[in-house]
Every structure is written in C-alpha cells, then in structure tokens.
C-alpha positions as CSV (number, residue, x, y, z in Angstrom):
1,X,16.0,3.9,1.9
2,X,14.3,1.9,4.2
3,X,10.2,2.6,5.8
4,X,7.1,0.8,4.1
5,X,5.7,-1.1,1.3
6,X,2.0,-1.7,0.7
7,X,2.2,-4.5,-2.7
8,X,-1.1,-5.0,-4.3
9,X,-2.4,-7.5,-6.8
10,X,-6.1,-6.8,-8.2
11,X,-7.4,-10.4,-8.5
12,X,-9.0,-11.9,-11.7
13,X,-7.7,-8.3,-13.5
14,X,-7.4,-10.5,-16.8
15,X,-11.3,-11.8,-17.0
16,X,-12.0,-8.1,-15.9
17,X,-10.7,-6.4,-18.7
18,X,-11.7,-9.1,-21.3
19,X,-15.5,-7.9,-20.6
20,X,-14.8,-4.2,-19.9
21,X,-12.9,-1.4,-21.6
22,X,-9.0,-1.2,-20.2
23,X,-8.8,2.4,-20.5
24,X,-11.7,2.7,-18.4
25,X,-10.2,0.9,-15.9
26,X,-6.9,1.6,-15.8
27,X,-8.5,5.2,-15.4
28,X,-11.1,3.6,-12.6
29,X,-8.5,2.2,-10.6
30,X,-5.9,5.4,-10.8
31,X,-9.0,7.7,-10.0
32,X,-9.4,5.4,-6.6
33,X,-5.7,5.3,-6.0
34,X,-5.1,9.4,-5.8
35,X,-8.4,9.8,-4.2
36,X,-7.1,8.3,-0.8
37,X,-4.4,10.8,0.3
38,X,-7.5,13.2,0.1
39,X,-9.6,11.3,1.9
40,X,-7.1,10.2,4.5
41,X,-7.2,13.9,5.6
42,X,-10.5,13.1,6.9
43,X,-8.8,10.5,9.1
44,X,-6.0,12.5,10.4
45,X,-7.6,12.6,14.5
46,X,-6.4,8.7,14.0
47,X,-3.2,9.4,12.8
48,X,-2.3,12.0,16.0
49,X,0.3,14.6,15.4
50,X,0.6,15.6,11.5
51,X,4.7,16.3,12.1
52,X,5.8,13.0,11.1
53,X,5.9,14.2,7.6
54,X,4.4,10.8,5.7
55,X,4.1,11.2,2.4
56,X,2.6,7.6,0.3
57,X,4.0,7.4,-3.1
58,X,2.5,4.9,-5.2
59,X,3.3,3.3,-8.3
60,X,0.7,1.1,-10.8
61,X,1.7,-1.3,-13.5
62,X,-1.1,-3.4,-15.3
63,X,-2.9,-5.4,-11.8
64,X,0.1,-4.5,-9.5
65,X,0.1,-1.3,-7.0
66,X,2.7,-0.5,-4.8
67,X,3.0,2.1,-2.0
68,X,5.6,2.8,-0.2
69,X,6.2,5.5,2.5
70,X,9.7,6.7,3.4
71,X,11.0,6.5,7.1
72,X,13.0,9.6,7.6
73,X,16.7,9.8,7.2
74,X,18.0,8.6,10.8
75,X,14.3,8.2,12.1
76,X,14.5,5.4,14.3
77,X,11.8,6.6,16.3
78,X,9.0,4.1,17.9
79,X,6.1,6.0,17.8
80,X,6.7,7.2,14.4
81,X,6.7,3.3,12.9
82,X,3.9,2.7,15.2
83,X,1.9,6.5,13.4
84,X,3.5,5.2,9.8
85,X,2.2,1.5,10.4
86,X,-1.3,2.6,10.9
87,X,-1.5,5.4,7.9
88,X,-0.1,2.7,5.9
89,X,-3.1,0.5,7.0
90,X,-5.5,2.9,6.9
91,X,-4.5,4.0,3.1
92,X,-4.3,-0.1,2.4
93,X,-8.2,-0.5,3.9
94,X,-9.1,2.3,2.2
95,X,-8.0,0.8,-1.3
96,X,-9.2,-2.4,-0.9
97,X,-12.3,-1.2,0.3
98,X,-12.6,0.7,-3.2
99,X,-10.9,-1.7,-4.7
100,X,-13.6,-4.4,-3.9
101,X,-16.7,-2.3,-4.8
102,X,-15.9,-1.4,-8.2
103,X,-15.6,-5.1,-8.5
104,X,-12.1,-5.4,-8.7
105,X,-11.0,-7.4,-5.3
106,X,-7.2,-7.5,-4.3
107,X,-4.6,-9.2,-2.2
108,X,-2.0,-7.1,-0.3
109,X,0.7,-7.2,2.1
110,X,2.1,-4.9,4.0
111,X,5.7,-5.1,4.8
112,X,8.8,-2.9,6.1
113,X,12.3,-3.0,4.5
114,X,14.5,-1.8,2.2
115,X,13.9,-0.2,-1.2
116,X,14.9,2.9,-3.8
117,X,12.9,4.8,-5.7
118,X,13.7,7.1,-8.0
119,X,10.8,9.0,-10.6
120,X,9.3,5.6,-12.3
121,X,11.6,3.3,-10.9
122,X,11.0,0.7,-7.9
123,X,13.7,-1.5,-6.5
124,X,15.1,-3.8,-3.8
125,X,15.0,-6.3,-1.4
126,X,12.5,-5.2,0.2
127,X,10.2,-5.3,-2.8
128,X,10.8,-8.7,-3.5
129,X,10.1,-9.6,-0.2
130,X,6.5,-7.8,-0.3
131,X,6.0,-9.3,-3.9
132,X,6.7,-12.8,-2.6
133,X,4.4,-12.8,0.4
134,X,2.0,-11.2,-1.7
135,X,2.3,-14.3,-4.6
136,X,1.7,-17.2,-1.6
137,X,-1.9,-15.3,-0.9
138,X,-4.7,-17.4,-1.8
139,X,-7.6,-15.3,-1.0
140,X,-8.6,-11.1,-1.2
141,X,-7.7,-9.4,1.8
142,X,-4.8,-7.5,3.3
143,X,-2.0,-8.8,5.9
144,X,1.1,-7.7,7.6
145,X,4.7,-9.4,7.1
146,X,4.7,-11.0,10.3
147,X,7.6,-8.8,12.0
148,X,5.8,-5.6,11.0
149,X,2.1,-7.2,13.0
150,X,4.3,-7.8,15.9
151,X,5.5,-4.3,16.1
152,X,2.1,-3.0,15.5
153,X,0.2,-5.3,17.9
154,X,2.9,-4.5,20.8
155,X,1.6,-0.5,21.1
C-alpha cells in the first residue's frame, strides 16, 4: 500500500515518566491521540469535499506514534494527495499542539511511501524512511520529506 505516514517521537519521554506515573501517561497521550479524528470534524470546511474517504490509523509504542493514511487502490488523483497532504498536516498540528501542552513536546515528519499494515503490525520502506528523517531532527516541531513539501507547496 502506498499514501501517508505521520512518524512521531515525544521528546525527553524517559525523564518524563521517571517523575510522573506511566500509566497515566501512556493513558494521557492515547486520550490526545483518539481525540483528533473527532476534532478534525470541526475542520472539515478546510478539508473540502468529505468523498475522499481518509481514514488516519495510528499506531503508539512506548514515545513513538505513527499515522498513516491509505491512498486508495489505483488513486492517482492530484487533488486527492493535495486534500490527504493537508488532513495529514492538520491531524499532525493538532497532535503536537496537544502534544506540547501536556508537556510532552515531539518531533515529526511527514512523508509519502510505501508501507503494510495489518491489525498491530507496521512495515516497510516507507517506514524506515519516515523513522530515519525523523532520528536526524534536532529540535520539536514537524516537517515534510522534502518531495512531499514540494507537491504540497505547488497547489
């Protein structure tokens, strides 16, 4: 499957839960993450036709999110990358916006490429890729994989 990844890495997750209970906030953090496809709904005048079927899957293992957001089977479509770009960057905002004011800042990229997922499960190039770009971060904030800006920028 190919369409989006969001990769996430809360920053400074370890001093965190050394002064504050890890049940609370792994619940904290899973509370913010299924909170946002709610909220987005409150967005969707930005998002323009609701037909494009997106539906953000997201996965969370210790200080890691992921979301990822399938393109359709044969979808090569313009303005749907250009619609699936922007939900993807409005859900991404809206995390890190969360993120940061429980106290729990992040780094993030957002990329496009290949992956599978299947239940639990999370795999492929495309992964790495996001993971990688993510790693080289050195400050909290959110970017695009540079391809995946350009497309964006060009609408």
């Amino acid at each position: 499957m190919k369409g989006l990844i969001g990769f996430f890495d809360i920053l400074g997750y370890q001093n965190f839960l050394e002064n504050n209970s890890a049940m609370d906030t792994a619940q904290q953090v899973l509370d913010i993450i299924t909170s946002i496809p709610k909220e987005i709904t409150s967005y969707s005048e930005l998002l323009g036709p609701q037909d494009k079927g997106f539906v953000l899957k997201h996965l969370v293992f210790s200080d890691t999110i992921v979301f990822t957001l399938d393109r359709p089977d044969g979808n090569s479509d313009d303005e749907w990358t250009y619609q699936a770009i922007e939900y993807m960057a409005i859900c991404s905002s809206m995390l890190a916006g969360e993120m940061f004011s429980n106290g729990l800042p992040m780094r993030g990229v957002i990329h496009e490429g290949e992956f599978v997922t299947l239940d639990m499960c999370l795999a492929g190039k495309g992964i790495v890729e996001a993971y990688k770009l993510c790693e080289s971060l050195n400050f909290s904030g959110l970017v695009f994989t540079p391809g995946l800006g350009d497309q964006f920028i060009k609408k």
